[in-house]
N, C-alpha and C positions, 0 to 999 in steps of 0.2 A: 569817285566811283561813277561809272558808266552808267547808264540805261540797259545797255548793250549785254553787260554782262550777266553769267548764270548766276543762280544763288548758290550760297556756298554748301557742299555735299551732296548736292544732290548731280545726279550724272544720266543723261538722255534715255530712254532705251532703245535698244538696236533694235532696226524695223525684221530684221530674222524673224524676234520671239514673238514677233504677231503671225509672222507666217507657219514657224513650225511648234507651238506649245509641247509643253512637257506631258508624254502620257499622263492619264489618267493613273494612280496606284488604287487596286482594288484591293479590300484585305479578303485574307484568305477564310472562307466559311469553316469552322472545324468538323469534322466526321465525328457524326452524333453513332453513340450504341445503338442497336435496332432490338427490342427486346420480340421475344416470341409471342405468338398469338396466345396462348397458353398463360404466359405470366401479365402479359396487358389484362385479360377477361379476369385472373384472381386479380389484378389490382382494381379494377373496375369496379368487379364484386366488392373489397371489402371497402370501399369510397361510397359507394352506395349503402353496403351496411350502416356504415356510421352517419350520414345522412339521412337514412330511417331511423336509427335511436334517438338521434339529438330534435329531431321532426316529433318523436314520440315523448322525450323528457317534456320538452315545451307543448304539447297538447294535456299530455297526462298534469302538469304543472297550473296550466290553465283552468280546465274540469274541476284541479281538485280545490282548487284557491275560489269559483265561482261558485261550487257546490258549497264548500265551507260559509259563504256567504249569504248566500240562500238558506241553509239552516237556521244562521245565526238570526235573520230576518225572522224568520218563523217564530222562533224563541222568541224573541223581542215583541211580536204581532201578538203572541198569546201574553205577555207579561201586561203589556197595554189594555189589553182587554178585559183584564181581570179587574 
């Protein structure tokens, strides 16, 4: 075997594909629905509703569990005391 020769499979590339490459393939965006100003503002609204209940479970949850505690304290403060 040569020096000389190529390695087996494998084959030059032609100085072309340096000069003219293959476009670019862009994919195609798809056409989105466009909903109305009307049903965007009620989905708005009710996203917000339920972002204020769940805002109000977890405050109301918090109060009542701190409050709960604070009684119990109490009770406790006077059992001691006695």
């Amino acid at each position: 075997m040569s020096r000389s020769s190529n390695c087996v499979g494998l084959s030059a590339t032609p100085l072309s594909a340096f000069n003219n490459p293959e476009p670019v393939r862009r994919s195609r965006i798809p056409d989105l629905p466009l909903d109305t100003s009307l049903l965007f503002e009620f989905l708005l609204f009710l996203y917000l509703l339920v972002a204020l209940f769940v805002q109000y479970i977890n405050v109301h949850r918090t109060v009542w569990c701190c409050s709960r505690r604070a009684v119990w304290m109490q009770r406790h403060q006077r059992t001691e005391n006695r």
